[in-house]
Every structure is written in structure tokens, then in C-alpha cells.
C-alpha positions as CSV (number, residue, x, y, z in Angstrom):
1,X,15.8,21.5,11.8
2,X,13.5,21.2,15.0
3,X,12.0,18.7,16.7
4,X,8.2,18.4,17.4
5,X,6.3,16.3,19.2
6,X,3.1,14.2,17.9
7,X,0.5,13.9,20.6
8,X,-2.4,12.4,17.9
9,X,-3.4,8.9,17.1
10,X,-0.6,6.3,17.9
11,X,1.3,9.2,19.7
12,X,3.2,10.3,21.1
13,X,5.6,10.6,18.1
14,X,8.7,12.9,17.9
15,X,9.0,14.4,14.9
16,X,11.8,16.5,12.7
17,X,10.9,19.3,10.6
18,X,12.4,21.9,8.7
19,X,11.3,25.9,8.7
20,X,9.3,25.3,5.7
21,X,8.1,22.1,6.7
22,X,3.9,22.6,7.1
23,X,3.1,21.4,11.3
24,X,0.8,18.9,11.9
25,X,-2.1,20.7,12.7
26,X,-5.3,20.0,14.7
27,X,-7.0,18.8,11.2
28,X,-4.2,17.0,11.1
29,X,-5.3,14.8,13.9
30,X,-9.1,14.9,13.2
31,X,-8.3,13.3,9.7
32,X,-5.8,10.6,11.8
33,X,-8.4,9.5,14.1
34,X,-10.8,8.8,11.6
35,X,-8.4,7.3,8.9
36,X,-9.1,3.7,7.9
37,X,-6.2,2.0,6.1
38,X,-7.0,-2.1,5.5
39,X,-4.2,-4.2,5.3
40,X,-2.0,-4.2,2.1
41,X,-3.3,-0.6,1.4
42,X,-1.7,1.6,-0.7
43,X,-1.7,5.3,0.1
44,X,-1.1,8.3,-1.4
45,X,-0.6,11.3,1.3
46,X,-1.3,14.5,-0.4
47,X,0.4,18.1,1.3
48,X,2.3,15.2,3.6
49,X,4.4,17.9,5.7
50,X,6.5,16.1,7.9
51,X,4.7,12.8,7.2
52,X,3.1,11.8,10.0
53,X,-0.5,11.0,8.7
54,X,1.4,8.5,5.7
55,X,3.6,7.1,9.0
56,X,0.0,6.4,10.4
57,X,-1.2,4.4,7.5
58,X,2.5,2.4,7.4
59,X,1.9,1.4,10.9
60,X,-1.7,0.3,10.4
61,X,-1.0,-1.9,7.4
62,X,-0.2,0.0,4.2
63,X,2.1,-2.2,2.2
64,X,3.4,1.2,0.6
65,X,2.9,5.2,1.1
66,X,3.7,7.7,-1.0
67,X,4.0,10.8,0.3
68,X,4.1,14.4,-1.7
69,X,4.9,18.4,-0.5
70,X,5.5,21.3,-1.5
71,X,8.2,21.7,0.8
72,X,12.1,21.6,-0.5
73,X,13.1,19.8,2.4
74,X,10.1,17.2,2.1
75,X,12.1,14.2,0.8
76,X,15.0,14.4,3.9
77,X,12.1,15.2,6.6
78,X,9.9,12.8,5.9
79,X,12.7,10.1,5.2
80,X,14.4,10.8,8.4
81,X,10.7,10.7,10.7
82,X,10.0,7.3,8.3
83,X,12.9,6.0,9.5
84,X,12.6,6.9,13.0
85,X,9.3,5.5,13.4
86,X,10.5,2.1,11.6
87,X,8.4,2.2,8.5
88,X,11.1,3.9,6.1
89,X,10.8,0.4,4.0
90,X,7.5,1.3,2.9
91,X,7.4,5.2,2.4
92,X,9.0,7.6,-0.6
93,X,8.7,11.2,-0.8
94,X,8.4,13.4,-3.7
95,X,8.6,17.0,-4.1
96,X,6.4,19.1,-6.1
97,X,2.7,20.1,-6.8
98,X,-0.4,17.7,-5.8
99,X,0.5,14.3,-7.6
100,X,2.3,15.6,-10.4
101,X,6.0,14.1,-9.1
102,X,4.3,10.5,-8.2
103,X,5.3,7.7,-10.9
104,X,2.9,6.8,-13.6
105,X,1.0,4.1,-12.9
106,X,0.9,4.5,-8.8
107,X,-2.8,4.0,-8.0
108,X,-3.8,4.4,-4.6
109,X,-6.5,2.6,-2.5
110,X,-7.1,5.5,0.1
111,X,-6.0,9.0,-0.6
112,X,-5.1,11.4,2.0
113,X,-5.7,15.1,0.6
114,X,-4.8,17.2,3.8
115,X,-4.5,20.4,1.1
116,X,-7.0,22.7,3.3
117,X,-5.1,25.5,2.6
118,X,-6.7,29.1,3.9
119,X,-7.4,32.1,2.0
120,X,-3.8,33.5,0.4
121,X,-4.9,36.4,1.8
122,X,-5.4,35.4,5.4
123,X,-2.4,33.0,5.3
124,X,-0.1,36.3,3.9
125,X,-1.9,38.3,6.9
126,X,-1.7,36.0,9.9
127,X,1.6,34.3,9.6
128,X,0.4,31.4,11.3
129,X,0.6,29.6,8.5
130,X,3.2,29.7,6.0
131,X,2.7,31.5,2.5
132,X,2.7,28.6,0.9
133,X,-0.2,26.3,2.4
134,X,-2.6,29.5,1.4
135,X,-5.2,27.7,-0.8
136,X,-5.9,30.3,-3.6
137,X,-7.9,33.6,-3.4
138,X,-10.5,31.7,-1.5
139,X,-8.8,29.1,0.3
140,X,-11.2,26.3,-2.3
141,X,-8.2,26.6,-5.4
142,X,-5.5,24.0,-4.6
143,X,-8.2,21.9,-2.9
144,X,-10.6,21.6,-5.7
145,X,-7.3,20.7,-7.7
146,X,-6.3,18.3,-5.6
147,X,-10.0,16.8,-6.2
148,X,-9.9,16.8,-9.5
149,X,-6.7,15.0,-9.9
150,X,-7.5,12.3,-7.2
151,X,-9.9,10.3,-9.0
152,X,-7.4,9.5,-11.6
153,X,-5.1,8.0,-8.8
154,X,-7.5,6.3,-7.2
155,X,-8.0,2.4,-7.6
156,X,-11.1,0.5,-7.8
157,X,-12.8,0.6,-4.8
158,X,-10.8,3.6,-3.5
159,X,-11.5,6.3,-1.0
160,X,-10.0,9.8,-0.2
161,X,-10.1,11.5,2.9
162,X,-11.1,15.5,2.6
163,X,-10.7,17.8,5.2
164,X,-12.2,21.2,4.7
165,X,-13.3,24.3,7.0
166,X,-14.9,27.1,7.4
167,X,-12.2,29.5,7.0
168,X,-11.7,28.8,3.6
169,X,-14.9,28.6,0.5
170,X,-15.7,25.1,2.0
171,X,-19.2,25.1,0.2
172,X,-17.1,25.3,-3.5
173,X,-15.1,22.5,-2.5
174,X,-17.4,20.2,-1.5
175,X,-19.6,21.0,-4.5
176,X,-16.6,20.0,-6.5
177,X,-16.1,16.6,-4.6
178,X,-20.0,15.6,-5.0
179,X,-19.9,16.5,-8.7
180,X,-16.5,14.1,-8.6
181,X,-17.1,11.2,-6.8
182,X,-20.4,9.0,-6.5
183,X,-20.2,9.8,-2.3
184,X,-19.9,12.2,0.0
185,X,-19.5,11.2,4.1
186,X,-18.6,13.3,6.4
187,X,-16.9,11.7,9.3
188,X,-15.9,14.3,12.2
189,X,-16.2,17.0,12.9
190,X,-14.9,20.3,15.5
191,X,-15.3,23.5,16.6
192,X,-12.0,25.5,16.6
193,X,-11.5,28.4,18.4
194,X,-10.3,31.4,16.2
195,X,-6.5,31.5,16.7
196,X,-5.2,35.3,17.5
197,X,-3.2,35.9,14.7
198,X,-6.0,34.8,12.5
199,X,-9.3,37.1,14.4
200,X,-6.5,40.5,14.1
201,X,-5.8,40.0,10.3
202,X,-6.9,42.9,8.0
203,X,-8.7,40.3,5.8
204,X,-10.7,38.5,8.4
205,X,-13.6,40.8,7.6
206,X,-13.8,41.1,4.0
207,X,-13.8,37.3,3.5
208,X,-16.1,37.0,6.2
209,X,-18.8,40.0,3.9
210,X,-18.0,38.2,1.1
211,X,-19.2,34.7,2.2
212,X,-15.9,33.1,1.9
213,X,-15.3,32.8,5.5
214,X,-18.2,31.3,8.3
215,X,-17.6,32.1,12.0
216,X,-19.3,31.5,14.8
217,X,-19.6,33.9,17.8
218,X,-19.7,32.4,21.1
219,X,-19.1,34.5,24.0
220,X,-16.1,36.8,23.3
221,X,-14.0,34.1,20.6
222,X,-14.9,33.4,17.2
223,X,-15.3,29.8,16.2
224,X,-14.4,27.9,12.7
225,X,-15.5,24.6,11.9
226,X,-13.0,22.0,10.8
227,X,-14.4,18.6,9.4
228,X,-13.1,15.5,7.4
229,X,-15.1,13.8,4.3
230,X,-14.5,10.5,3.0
231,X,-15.0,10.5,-0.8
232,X,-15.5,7.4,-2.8
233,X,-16.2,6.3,-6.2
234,X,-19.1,4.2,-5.8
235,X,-21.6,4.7,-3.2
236,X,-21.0,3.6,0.9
């Protein structure tokens, strides 16, 4: 285990995490400062990592947060930092795939689908991410999943917050999430310089031929765009 520290929205937050525990990220913190959580909320947190974005909600009202990874380890993590952080009376973890481990019935009033995910390729080929949080062939699979799942969990009234980018088939995603809910906002939005690891991987340049991957060139770094949606069922 390792320790981290949180330096986002109602930071800073030490955090424990396990080698296979996904890092908060800097999407990660663009979908925390624009998350909206009303009083008595429940929340689902979808690709939770070590939890932090559910620990978020907990502290800014929601009567109950289910969180859900990938990750073996998700259920200890996110228990111990839930319990660090004084909100472990109102957060479970499961582990498994999207919301498939969540109890039938659990509907959620906001939705937090940090699933992003990159290219498999690119993820296999960097290492700076692990294999795991690669989002299909184009980086728009497990995301367009994720979407297509979430309405079903959503209560009346519900919204879920979608963060996409431009190093994955953002375009596909997003043509999924208008064709599944009645709205579409986008919130934020950032430029991100183009980590290292990421501008020297062999498969930078085919995905970026083939359309899958936009950059933007701005003196000697690439730049990728990173930007949260807020999807509802009826129209804001």
C-alpha cells in the first residue's frame, strides 16, 4: 500500500492505494470541481479508484455512495480512505465490471462515470496508466458501456457526470450519450499537456492517422483536451 496525497476540491486529502489501485488523475479533479451532489443524494461512483470523488459527494451531502472498480483491492482501499475521511457510514464498495456487482434495485440520483479509459493500445504502450483502465481498441468501448447501462440506474430526475478526451474516440462516445439521454452539457473543460510516456508510444501516431486521437500542437508539446459532460434524462 502507498499513500497519496489529494490536492483537488475539499483537499488536501491523504489517500491509501494499492498497486492496482487507478490514481486520481487530473480528470479526476476537473469532474470534482464541477460535481453537484444536493442533499440526501444518492451516488453511484463508476471506475471509483481509491474513492475519492464518492468521498466528495459524502461530504457534500449524499445520504449514501456506492462506489464500484475494477481493482481487487477496491473494497479494502476505498473502506480504509471512507473511513479516514469520516464518511465510511455512508459508502460500500463492490468489485467487478461497471454496475454489474451493485444490488438490484440501487437507483442513483447523480452518477459519476469517471470510465475515460485510453486507447488499449496506448495504455499497453505508455505505462502510464495501468492495463486495465485501457478503454477498448479506441479508448470509446467501456465508456459507451458504461452509458448505456447508466440510464437504467438512474432515478427520476437523475444526472451523470461524463468525462471524456481527446485521446480516446471522444466523438463516438458522446454520440452515444446524446442518442441516450434527452441532454448533453458540457461543463469544463482543459488543455493537458501530452505526458512523455504517452508523445514516445509506438501507437501515438496511428491513432492519431486514424482519427481516433486529436492533438493539438503548440510550440514544441502536444496538447489533449480533457472535458466533463453532465447527462440528464430530461432536458436542463
Amino acid at each position: 500500500m502507498q499513500t497519496i496525497t489529494w490536492k483537488g476540491r475539499l483537499g488536501p486529502m491523504d489517500l491509501t492505494a494499492s498497486d492496482t489501485t487507478f490514481l486520481p488523475s487530473t480528470i479526476s479533479q476537473l469532474v470534482a470541481d464541477v460535481l453537484d451532489v444536493t442533499e440526501g443524494d444518492v451516488v453511484i461512483d463508476v471506475g471509483c479508484g481509491t474513492g475519492v470523488l464518492g468521498i466528495i459527494a459524502a461530504k457534500l451531502g449524499a445520504s449514501k455512495v456506492y462506489g464500484v472498480d475494477a481493482s481487487p483491492d477496491v473494497v479494502a482501499v476505498g473502506t480504509a480512505n471512507a473511513a479516514a475521511h469520516g464518511v465510511a457510514d455512508r459508502m460500500e464498495f463492490f468489485h467487478g465490471d461497471l454496475f454489474e456487482p451493485i444490488p438490484d434495485g440501487v437507483s442513483a440520483d447523480v452518477i459519476i462515470g469517471d470510465v475515460s479509459g485510453i486507447p488499449d493500445d496506448l495504455a499497453a504502450d505508455s505505462g502510464w496508466f495501468p492495463s486495465r483502465t485501457g478503454g477498448g481498441p479506441s479508448g470509446s468501448e467501456l465508456p459507451i458501456r458504461m452509458l448505456q447501462q447508466a440510464k437504467r440506474r438512474l432515478a427520476e430526475g437523475g444526472r451523470l457526470f461524463l468525462p471524456t478526451g481527446t485521446l480516446q474516440d471522444e466523438r463516438a462516445i458522446l454520440d452515444v450519450a446524446r442518442s441516450v439521454f434527452a441532454s448533453l452539457v458540457k461543463l469544463t473543460e482543459r488543455p493537458i499537456p501530452l505526458a512523455g510516456a504517452l508523445a514516445d508510444a509506438k501507437s501515438i501516431k496511428q491513432l492519431v492517422d486514424d482519427g481516433i486521437v486529436q492533438l493539438t500542437e503548440k510550440g514544441s508539446r502536444f496538447l489533449w483536451e480533457a472535458r466533463v459532460w453532465l447527462c440528464a434524462a430530461k432536458p436542463i
